[in-house]
C-alpha positions as a Python dict, from the first residue, in 0.01 Angstrom:
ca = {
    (1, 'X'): (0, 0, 0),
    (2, 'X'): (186, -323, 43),
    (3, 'X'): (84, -466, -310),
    (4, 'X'): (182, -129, -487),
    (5, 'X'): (526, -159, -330),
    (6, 'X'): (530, -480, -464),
    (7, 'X'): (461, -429, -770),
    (8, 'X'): (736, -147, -813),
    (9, 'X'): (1020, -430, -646),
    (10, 'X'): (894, -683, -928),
    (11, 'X'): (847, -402, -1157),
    (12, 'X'): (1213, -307, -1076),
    (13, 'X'): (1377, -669, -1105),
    (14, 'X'): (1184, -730, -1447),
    (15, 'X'): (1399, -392, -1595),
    (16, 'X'): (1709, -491, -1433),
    (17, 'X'): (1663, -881, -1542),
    (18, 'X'): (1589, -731, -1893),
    (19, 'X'): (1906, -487, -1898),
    (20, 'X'): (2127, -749, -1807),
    (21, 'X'): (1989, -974, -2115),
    (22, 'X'): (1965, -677, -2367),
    (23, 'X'): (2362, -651, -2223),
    (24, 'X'): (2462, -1047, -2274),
    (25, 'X'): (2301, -1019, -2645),
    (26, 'X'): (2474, -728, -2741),
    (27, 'X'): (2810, -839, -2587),
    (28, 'X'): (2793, -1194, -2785),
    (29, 'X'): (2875, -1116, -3172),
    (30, 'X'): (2638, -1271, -3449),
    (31, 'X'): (2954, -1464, -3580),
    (32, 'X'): (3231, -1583, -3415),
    (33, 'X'): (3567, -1446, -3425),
    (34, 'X'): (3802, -1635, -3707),
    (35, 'X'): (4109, -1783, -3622),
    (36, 'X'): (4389, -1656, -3798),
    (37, 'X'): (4437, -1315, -3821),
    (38, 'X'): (4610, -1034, -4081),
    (39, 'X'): (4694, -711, -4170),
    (40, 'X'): (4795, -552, -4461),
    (41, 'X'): (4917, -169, -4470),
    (42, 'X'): (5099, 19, -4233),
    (43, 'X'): (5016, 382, -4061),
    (44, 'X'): (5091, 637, -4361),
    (45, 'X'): (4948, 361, -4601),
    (46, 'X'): (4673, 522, -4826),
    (47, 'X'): (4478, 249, -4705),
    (48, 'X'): (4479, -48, -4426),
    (49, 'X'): (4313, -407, -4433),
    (50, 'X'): (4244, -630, -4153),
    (51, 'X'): (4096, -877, -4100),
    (52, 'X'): (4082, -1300, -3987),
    (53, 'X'): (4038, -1593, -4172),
    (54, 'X'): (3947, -1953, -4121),
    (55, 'X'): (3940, -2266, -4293),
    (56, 'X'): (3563, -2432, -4319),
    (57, 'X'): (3449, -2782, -4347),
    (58, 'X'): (3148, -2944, -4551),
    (59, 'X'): (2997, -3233, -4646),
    (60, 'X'): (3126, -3418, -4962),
    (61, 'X'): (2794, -3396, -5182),
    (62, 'X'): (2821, -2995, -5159),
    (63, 'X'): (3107, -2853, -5039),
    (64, 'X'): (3176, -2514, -5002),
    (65, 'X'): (3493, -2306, -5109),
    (66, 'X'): (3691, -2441, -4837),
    (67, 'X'): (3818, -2093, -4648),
    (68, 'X'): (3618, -1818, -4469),
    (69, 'X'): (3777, -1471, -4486),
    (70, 'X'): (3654, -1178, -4333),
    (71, 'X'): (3799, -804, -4299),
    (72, 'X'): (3732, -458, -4294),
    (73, 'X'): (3905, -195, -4508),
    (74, 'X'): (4026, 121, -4355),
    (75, 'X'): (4081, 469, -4614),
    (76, 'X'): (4276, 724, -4478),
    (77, 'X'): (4130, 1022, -4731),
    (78, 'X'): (3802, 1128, -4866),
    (79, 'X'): (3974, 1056, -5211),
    (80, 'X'): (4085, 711, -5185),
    (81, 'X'): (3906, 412, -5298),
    (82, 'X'): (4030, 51, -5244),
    (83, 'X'): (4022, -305, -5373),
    (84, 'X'): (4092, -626, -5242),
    (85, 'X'): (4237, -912, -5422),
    (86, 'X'): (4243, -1305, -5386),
    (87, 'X'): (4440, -1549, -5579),
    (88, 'X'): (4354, -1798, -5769),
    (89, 'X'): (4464, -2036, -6061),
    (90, 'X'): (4431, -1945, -6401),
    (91, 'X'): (4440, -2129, -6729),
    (92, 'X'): (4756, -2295, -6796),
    (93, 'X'): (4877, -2263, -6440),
    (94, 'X'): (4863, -1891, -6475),
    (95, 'X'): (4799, -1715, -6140),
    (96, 'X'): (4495, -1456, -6172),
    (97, 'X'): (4418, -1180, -5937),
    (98, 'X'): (3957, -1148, -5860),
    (99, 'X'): (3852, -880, -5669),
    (100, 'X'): (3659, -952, -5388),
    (101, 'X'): (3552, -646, -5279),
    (102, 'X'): (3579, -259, -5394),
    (103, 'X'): (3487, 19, -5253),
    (104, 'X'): (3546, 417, -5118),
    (105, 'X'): (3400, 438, -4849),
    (106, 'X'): (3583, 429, -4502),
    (107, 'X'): (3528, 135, -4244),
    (108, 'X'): (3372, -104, -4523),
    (109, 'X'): (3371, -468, -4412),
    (110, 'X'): (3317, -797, -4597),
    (111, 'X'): (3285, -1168, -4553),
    (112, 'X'): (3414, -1374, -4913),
    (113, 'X'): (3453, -1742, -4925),
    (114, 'X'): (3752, -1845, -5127),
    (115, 'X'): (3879, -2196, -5291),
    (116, 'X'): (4210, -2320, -5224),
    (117, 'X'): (4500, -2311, -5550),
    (118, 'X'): (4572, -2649, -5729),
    (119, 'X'): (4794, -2851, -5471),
    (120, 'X'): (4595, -2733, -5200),
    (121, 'X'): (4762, -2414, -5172),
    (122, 'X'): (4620, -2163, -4928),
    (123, 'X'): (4568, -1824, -5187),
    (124, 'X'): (4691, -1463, -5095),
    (125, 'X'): (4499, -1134, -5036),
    (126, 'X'): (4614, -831, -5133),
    (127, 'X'): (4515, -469, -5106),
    (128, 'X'): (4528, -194, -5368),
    (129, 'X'): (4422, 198, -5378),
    (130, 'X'): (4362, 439, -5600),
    (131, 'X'): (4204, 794, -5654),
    (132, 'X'): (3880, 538, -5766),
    (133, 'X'): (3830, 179, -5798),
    (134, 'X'): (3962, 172, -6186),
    (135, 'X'): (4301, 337, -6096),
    (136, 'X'): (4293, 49, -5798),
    (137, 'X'): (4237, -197, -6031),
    (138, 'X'): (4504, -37, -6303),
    (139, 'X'): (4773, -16, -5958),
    (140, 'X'): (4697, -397, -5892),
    (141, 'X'): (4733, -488, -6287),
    (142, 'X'): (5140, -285, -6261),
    (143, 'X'): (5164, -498, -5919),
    (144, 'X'): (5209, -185, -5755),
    (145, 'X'): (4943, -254, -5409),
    (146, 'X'): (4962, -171, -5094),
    (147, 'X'): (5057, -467, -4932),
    (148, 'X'): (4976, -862, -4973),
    (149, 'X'): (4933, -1159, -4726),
    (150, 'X'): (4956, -1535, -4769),
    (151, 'X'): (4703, -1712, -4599),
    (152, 'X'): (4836, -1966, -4395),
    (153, 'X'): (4645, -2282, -4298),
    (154, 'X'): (4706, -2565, -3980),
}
């Protein structure tokens, strides 16, 4: 009698011991939380970004693209697609616009790496929507997006 009761306490304390470790691994996120922080759209936007950013460091014999950026695109219809945009330097000092990321679903998320502009300039995101991803892509070509954010580096 005594060992059975035993073995239910011990029994007990090994499900609550692994309940409260299930609940401290869940709680603590695979990556950290960035930084610097942004948001681009507003409420009645046909779609919303946001997201955080942060600048990375590396060692001098392979560096990576020196700024981490991270986000998650909101669409507000069924019938909405969206792109997001990062700056970067062209030929002949020309600023070009790469997409990073497209999609039409809602709730998508991404994590891009992106290189600073000549100077050391910080580049820009910007976010663009369309029926599909080609009339996103046409709206960013007319400059006619959603909203834009330059990212800012300390």
């Amino acid at each position: 009698m005594r060992t059975n009761i035993t073995r239910r306490v011990a029994g007990a304390l090994t499900t609550s011991a692994i309940g409260v470790v299930s609940a401290v691994a869940v709680a603590s996120p695979a990556s950290a939380a960035y930084e610097h922080k942004f948001e681009i759209g507003t409420r009645s936007s046909a779609a919303t970004l946001a997201g955080s950013y942060e600048s990375m460091m590396g060692i001098p014999e392979n560096p990576p693209p020196p700024i981490a950026v991270e986000g998650t695109i909101n669409l507000r219809n069924r019938n909405t697609c969206g792109i997001v945009q990062v700056s970067g330097d062209g030929p002949a000092d020309e600023l070009v616009w790469r997409t990073i990321v497209s999609t039409c679903r809602r709730g998508t998320t991404f994590n891009e790496r992106v290189s600073l502009m000549r100077g050391g300039f910080a580049p820009s995101l910007r976010l663009c929507a369309g029926r599909a991803v080609a009339a996103a892509e046409l709206a960013a070509e007319r400059n006619r997006c959603i909203g834009e954010t330059q990212l800012v580096l300390r």
